[in-house]
PAVEXVEX-939620 format. One record per residue (C-alpha): residue number from 1; residue in three letters; x, y, z. Coordinates in pm, whole numbers, plus 32768, in hexadecimal, padded with zeros to 4 digits. Each point is the difference from the previous one (the first is absolute). Layout:
+------+------+------+------+------+
! kelo ! fifi !   c1 !   c2 !   c3 !
+------+------+------+------+------+
!  NUM !  ala !    X !    Y !    Z !
...
+------+------+------+------+------+
***
This chain:
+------+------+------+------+------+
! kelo ! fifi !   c1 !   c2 !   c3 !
+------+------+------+------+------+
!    1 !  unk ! 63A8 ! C359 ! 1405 !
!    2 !  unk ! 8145 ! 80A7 ! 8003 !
!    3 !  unk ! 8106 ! 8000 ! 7F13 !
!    4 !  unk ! 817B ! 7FE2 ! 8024 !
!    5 !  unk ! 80CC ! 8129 ! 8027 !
!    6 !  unk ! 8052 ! 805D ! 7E89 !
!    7 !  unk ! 7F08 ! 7F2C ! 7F5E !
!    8 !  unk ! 7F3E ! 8073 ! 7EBA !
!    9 !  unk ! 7ECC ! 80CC ! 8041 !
!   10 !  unk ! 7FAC ! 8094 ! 7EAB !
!   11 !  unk ! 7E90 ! 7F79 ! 801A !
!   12 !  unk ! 7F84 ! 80EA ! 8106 !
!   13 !  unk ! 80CE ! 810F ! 7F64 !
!   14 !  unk ! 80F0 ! 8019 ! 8115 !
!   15 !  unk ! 8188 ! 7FA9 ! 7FA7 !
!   16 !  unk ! 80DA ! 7F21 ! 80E2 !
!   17 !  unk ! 815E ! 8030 ! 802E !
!   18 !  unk ! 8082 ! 7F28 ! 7F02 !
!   19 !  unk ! 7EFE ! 8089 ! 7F11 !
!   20 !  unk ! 807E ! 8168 ! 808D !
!   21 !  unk ! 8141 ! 7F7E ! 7F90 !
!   22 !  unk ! 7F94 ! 7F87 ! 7EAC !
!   23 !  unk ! 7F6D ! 8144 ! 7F9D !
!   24 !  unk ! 8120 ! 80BA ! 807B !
!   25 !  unk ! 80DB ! 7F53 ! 7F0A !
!   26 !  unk ! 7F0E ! 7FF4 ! 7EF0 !
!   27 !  unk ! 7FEA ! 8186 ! 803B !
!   28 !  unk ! 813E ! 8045 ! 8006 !
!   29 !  unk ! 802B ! 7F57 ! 7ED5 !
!   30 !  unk ! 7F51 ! 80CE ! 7F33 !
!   31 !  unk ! 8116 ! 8107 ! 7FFF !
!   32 !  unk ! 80F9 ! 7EF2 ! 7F28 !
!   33 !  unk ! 800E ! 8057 ! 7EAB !
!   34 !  unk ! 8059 ! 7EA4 ! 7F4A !
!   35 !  unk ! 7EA8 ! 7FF8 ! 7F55 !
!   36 !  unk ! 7F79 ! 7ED5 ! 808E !
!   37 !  unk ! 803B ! 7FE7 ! 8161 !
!   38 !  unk ! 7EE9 ! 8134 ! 8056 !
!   39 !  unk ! 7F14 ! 7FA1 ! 7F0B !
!   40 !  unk ! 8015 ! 7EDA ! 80CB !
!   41 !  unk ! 7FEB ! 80BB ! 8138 !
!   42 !  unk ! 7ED7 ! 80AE ! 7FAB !
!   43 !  unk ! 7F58 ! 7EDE ! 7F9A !
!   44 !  unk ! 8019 ! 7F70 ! 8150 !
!   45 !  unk ! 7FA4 ! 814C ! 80A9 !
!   46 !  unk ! 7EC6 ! 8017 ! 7F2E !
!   47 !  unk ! 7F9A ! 7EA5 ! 8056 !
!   48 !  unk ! 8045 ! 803A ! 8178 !
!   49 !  unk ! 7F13 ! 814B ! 7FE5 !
!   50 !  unk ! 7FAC ! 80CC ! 80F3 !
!   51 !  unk ! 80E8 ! 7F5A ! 812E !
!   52 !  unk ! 8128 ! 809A ! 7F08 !
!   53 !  unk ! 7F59 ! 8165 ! 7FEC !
!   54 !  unk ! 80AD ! 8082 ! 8156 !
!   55 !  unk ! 8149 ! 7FA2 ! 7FA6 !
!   56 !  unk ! 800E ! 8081 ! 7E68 !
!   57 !  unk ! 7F60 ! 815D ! 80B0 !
!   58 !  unk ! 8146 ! 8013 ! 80D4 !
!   59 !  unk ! 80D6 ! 7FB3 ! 7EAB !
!   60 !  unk ! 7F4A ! 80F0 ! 7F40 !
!   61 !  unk ! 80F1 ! 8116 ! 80D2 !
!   62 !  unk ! 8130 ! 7F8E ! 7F69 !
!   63 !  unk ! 80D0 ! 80CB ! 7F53 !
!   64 !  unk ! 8033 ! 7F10 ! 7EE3 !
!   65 !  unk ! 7F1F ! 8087 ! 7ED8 !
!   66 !  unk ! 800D ! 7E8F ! 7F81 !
!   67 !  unk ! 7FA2 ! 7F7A ! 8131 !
!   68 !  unk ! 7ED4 ! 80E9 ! 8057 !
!   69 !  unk ! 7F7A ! 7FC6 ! 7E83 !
!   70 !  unk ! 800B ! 7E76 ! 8042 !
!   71 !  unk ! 7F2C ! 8054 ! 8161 !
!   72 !  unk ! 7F29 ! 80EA ! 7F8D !
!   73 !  unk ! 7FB9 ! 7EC9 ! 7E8D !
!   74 !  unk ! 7FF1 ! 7EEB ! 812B !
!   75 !  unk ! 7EDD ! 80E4 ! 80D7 !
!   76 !  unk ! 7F74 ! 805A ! 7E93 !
!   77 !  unk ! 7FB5 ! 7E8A ! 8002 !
!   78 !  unk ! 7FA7 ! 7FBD ! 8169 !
!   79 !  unk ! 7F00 ! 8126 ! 7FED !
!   80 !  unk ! 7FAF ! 7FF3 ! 815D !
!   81 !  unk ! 7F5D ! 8139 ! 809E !
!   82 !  unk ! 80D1 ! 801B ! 8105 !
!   83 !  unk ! 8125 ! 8063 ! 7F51 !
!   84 !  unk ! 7F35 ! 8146 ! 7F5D !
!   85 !  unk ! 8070 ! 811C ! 80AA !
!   86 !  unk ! 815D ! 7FA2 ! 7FAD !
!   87 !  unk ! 7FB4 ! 7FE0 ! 7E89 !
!   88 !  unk ! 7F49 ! 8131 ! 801C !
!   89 !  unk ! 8148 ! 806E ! 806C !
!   90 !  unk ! 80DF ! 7F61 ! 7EF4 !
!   91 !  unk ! 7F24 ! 80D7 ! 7F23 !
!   92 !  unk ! 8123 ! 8117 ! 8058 !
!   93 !  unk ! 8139 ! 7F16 ! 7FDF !
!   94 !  unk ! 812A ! 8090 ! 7F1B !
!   95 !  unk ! 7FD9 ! 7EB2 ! 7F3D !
!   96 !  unk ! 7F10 ! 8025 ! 7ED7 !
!   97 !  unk ! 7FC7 ! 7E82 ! 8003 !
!   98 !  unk ! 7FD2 ! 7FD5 ! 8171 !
!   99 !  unk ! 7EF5 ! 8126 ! 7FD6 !
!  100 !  unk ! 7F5B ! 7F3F ! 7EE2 !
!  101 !  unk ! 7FCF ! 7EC3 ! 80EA !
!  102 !  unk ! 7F9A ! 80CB ! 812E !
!  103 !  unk ! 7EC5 ! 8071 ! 7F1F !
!  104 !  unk ! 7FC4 ! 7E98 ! 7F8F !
!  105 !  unk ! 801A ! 7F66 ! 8121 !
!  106 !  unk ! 7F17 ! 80DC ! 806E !
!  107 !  unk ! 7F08 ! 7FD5 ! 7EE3 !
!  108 !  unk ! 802B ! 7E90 ! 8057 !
!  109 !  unk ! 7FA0 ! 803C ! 8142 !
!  110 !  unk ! 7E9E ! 8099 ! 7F63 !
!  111 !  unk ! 7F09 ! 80C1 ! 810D !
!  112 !  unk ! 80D7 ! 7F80 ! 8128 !
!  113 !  unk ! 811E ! 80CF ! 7FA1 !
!  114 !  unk ! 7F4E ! 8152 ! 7FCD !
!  115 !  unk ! 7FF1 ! 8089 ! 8159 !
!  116 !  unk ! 8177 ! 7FF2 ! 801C !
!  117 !  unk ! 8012 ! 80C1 ! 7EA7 !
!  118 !  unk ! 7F18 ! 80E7 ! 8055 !
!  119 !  unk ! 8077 ! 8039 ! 8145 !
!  120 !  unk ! 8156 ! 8064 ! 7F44 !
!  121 !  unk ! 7F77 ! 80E0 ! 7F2A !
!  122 !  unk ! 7F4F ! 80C2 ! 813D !
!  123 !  unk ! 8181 ! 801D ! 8085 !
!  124 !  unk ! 80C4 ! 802C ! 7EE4 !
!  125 !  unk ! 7F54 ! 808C ! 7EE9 !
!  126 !  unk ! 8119 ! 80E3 ! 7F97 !
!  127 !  unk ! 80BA ! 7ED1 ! 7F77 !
!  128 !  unk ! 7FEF ! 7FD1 ! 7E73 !
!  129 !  unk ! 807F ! 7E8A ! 802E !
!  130 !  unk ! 7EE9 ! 7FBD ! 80E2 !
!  131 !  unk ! 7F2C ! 8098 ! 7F5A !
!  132 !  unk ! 8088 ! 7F4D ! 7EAA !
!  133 !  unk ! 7FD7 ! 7ED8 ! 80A6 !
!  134 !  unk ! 7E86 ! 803C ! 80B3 !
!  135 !  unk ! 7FA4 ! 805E ! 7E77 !
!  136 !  unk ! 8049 ! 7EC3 ! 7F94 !
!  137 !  unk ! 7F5C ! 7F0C ! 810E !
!  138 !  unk ! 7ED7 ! 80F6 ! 801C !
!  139 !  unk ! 7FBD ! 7FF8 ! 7E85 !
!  140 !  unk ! 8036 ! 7E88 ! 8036 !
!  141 !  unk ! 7EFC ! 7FD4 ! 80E7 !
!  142 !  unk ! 7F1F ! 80E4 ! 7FA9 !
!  143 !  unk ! 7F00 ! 7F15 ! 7F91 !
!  144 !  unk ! 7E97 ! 7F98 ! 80C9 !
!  145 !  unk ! 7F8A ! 807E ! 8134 !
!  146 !  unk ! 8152 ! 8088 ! 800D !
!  147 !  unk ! 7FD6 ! 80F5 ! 7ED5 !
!  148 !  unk ! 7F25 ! 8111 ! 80D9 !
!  149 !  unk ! 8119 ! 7FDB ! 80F9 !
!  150 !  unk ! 813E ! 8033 ! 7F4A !
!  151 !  unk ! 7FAA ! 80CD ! 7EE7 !
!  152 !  unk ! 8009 ! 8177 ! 80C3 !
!  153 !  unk ! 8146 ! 7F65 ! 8082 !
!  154 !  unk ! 8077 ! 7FF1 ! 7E8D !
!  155 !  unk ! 7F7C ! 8132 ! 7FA3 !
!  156 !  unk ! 8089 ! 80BF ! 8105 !
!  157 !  unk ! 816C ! 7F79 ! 7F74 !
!  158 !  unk ! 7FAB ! 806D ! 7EC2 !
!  159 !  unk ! 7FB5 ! 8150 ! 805B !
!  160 !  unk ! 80CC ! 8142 ! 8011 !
!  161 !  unk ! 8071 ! 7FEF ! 817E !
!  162 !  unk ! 801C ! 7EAA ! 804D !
!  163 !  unk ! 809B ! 8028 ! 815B !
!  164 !  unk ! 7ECC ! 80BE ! 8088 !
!  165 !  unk ! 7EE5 ! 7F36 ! 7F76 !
!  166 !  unk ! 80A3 ! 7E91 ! 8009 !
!  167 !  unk ! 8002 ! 7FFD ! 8182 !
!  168 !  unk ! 7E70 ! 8077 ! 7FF3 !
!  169 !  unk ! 7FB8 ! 7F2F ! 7F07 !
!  170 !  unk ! 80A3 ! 7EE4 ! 80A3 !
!  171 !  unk ! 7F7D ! 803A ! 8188 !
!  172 !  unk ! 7EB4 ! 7FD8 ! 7F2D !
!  173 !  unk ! 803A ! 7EEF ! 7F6D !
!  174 !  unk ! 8099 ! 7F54 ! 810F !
!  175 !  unk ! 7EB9 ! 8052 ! 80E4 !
!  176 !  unk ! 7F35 ! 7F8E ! 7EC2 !
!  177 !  unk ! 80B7 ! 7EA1 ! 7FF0 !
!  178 !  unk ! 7FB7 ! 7FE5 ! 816C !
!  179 !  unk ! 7E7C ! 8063 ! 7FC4 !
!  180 !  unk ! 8014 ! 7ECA ! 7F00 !
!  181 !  unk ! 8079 ! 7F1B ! 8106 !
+------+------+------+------+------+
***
């Protein structure tokens, strides 16, 4: 069965052109600051989900600090693991906020967003924000099975040369979340 060019196809994940459309507008949206009209916005992105999470990735760029915080709160929400390497990323933003939602978004994500986290800290353990922002979700979820995992990770932040021993620390970890698999 085929559909009609621009027909809704938010069932089988994949958008149609109008729906393209629709969550172009919705996303763009987000960046007007009248109170209601992105709380709105995000509402709607939230319920559309994952078909969304391309599109608010490509907005979280924008220069707009109000804009990127209202992204980064929407893919808080969504929590889908594809978007984890950039909120690993937003863990460095110059926006306190945006950072704040980059970890909980994240954290919402749970074990699904830790190789992209991890995989940060390998790269760019130098970077107090990240590591600010690693802190947090690894304390988080550092619960479980997970405990054994994350712990040396947390430690190794903790410790008096962070930039040397987070990126051991977190190649074993990362290899150790694999082993869990």
């Amino acid at each position: 069965m085929t559909r009609p060019e621009g027909s809704s196809s938010w069932e089988n994940g994949t958008p149609g052109t109008a729906d393209m459309a629709r969550i172009r507008s919705l996303v763009a949206e987000l960046a007007n600051q009248d109170g209601i009209s992105p709380t709105k916005a995000r509402e709607s992105l939230v319920a559309i989900g994952k078909p969304a999470v391309p599109y608010l990735v490509e907005a979280l760029g924008a220069d707009d600090d109000w804009m990127r915080w209202e992204v980064a709160k929407t893919l808080s929400q969504i929590a889908d693991p594809s978007s984890a390497a950039v909120m690993a990323d937003s863990l460095e933003d110059r926006t306190f906020g945006v950072r704040w939602l980059a970890a909980m978004a994240l954290i919402n994500m749970g074990r699904e967003g830790l190789p992209a986290l991890l995989q940060a800290l390998i790269e760019r353990a130098d970077s107090p924000w990240l590591r600010d922002g690693a802190h947090h979700v690894l304390h988080d979820l550092c619960q479980g099975r997970l405990r054994k995992v994350l712990r040396p990770v947390l430690q190794s932040m903790e410790g008096p040369d962070p930039s040397v021993e987070v990126p051991v620390a977190a190649r074993g970890a990362l290899q150790a979340l694999k082993d869990l698999a």
